[in-house]
Residue frames relative to the residue before (quaternion, step in Angstrom):
aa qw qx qy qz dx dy dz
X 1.0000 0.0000 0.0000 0.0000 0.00 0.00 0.00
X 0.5373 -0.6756 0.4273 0.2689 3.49 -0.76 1.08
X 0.1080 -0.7765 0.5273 0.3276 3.90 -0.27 -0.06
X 0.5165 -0.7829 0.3034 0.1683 3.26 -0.69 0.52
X 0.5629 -0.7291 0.1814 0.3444 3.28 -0.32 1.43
X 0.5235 -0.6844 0.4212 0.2830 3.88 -0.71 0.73
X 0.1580 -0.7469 0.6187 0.1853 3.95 0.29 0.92
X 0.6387 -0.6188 0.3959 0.2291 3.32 -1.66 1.28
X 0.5053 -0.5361 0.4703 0.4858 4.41 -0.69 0.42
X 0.4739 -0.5485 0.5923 0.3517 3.47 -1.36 0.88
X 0.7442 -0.4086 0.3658 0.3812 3.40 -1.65 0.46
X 0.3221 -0.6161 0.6211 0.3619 3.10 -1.49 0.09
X 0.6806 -0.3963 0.3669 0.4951 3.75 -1.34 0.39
X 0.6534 0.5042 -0.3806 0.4171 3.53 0.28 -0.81
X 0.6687 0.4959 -0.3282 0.4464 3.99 0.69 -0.96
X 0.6180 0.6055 -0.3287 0.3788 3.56 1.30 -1.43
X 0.7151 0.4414 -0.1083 0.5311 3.26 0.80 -1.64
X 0.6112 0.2129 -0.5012 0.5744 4.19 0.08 0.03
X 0.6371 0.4738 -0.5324 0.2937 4.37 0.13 -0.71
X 0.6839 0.5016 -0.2686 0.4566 3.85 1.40 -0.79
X 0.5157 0.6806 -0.2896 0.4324 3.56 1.31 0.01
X 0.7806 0.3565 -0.1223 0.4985 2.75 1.41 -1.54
X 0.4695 0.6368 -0.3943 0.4675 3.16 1.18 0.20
X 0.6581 0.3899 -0.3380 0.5483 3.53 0.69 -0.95
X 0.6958 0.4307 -0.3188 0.4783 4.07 0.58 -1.06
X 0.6031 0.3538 -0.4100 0.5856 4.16 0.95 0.34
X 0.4317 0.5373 -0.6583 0.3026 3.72 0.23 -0.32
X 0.4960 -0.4457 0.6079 0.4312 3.89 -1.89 0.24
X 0.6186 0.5440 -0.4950 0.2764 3.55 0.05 -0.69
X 0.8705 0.2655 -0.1777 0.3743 3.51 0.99 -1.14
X 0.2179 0.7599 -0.5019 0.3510 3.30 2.20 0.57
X 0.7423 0.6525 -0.0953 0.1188 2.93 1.01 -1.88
X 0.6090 0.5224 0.1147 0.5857 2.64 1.54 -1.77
X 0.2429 -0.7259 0.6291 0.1352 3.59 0.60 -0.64
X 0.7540 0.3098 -0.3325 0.4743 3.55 0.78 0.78
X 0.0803 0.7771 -0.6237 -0.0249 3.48 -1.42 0.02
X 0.4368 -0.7078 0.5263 0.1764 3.47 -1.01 0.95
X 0.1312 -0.8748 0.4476 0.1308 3.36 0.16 1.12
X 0.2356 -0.8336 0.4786 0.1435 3.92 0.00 0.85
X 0.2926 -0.6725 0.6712 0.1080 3.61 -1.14 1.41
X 0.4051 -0.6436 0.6477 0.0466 3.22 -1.29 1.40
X 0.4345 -0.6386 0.5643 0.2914 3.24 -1.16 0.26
X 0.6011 0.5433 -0.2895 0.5096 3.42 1.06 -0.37
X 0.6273 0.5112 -0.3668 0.4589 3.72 1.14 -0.58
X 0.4997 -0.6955 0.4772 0.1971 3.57 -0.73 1.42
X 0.4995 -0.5021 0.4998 0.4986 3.57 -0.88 1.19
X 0.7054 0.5612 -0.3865 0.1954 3.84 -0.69 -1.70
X 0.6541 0.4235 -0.1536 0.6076 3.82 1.09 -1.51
X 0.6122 0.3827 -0.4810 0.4974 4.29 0.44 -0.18
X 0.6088 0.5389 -0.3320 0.4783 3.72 0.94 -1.09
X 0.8339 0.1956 -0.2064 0.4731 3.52 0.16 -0.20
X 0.5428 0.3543 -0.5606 0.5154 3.30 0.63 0.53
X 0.6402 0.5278 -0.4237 0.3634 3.61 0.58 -0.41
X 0.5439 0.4799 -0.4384 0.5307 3.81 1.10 -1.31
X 0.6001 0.5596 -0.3701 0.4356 3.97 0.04 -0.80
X 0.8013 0.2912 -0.2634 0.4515 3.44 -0.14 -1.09
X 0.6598 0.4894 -0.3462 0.4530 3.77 0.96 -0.77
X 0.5705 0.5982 -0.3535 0.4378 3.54 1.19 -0.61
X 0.7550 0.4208 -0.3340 0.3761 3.99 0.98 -0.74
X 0.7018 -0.3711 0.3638 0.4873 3.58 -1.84 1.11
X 0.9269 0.2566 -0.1722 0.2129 3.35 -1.91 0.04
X 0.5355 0.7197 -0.2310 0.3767 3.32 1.95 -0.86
X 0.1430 0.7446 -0.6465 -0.0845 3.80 -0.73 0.49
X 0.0053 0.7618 -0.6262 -0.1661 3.53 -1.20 0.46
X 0.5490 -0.7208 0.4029 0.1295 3.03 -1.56 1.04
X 0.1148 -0.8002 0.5465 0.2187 3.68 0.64 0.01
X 0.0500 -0.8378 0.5435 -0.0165 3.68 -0.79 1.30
X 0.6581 -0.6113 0.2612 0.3535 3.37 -1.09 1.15
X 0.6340 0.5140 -0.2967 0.4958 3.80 0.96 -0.26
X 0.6514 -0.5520 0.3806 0.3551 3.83 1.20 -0.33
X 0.5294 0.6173 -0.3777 0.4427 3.30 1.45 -0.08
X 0.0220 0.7370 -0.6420 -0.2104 3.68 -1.04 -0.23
X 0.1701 -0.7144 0.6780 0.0324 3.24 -1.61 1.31
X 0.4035 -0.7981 0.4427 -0.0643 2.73 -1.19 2.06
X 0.0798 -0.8110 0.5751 0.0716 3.69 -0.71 0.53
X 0.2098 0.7122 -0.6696 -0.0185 3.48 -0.94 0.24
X 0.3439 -0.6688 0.6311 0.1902 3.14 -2.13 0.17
X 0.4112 -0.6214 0.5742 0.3393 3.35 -1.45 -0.21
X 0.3097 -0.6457 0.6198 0.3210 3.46 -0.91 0.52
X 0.5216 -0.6717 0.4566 0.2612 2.76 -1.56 0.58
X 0.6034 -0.6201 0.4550 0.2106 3.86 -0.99 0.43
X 0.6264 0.4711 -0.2138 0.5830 4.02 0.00 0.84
């Protein structure tokens, strides 16, 4: 009898919520722009926004905006090369 194959653990909130981040920070729109309005879900667990946020505020070039509704709008640059 074959045993069936062991299907991988669903994400954890923390994987869901940085894989939907990066989605909005890859879009062209916000390649372009160097920005992106990152949107808090209600569904997104204080503990996993808090640490993606300490993270993202923690990298070179990276500003985030903290906005009065709970969003945060992000900015970054590219250093230059040379």
């Amino acid at each position: 009898m074959a045993k069936k194959a062991a299907s991988p653990p669903p994400p954890k909130p923390y994987e869901v919520l940085a894989m939907r981040l990066q989605r909005v920070i890859n879009s062209p729109a916000a390649q372009r722009s160097k920005t992106a309005l990152l949107e808090r879900l209600e569904s997104d667990p204080d503990d996993a926004w808090d640490r993606v946020m300490e993270e993202l505020s923690d990298t070179d070039n990276v500003t985030l905006a903290f906005r009065d509704d709970g969003h945060v709008q992000i900015f970054w640059t590219v250093p230059q090369e040379g």
